[in-house]
N, C-alpha and C positions, 0 to 999 in steps of 0.2 A: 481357328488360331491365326492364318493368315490375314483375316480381315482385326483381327485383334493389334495384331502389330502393323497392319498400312495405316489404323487410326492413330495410336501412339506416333507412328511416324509423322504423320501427315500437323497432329498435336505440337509435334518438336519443333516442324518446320514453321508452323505459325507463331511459334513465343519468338522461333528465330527474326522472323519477317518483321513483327511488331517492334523489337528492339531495333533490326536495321532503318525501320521507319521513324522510331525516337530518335535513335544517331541521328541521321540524314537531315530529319526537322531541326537538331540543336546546331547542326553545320548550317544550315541555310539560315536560321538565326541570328549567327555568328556572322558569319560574313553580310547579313544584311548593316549589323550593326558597325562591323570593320568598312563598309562601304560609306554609311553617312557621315563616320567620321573620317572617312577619307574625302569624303565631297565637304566636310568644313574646315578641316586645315587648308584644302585648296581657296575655297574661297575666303577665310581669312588674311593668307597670303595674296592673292587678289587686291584684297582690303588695304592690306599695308601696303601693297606698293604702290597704289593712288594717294594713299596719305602722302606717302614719303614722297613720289612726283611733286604733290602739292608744297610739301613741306619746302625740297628742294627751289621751284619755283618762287618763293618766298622770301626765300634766304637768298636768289642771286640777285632780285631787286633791291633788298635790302644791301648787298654789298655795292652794286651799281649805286644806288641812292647816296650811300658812303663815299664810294669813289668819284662820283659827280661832283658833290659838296666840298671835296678834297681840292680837285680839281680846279673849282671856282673860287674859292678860297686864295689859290696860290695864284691863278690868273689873277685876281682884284689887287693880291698884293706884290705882284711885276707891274700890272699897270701903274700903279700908285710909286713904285719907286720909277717909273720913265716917266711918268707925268711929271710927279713931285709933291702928286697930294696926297 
């Protein structure tokens, strides 16, 4: 009789083991997969913010470029009223 119930125990503890082994693999799964998409939002944002550097560098030539031709502009027409031409 007692080796009747060490196997039923022993039985219990192994459907016990094999479900804590399915848990354990569907967690490790889980976060394998919470991981890569945490390493591509990082490097997304990575991504944008070289765009936007880029972007931003762009946009201050393009106002410089603005403000140059501004600039020359009203210089050529001081000259032109002290000259007279």
């Amino acid at each position: 009789m007692r080796q009747h119930e060490l196997r039923e125990a022993a039985e219990l503890l192994n459907v016990q083991l094999q479900a804590a082994i399915s848990l354990a693999k569907k967690a490790e799964a889980a976060l394998v997969g919470s991981e890569k998409l945490a390493s591509a939002g990082r490097m997304a944002a990575v991504l944008t913010h070289e765009i936007n550097n880029a972007f931003a560098a762009v946009m201050n030539l393009l106002f410089l470029a603005q403000t140059a031709g501004e600039l020359l502009r009203s210089s050529v027409s001081i000259w032109r009223r002290l000259t007279g031409s």
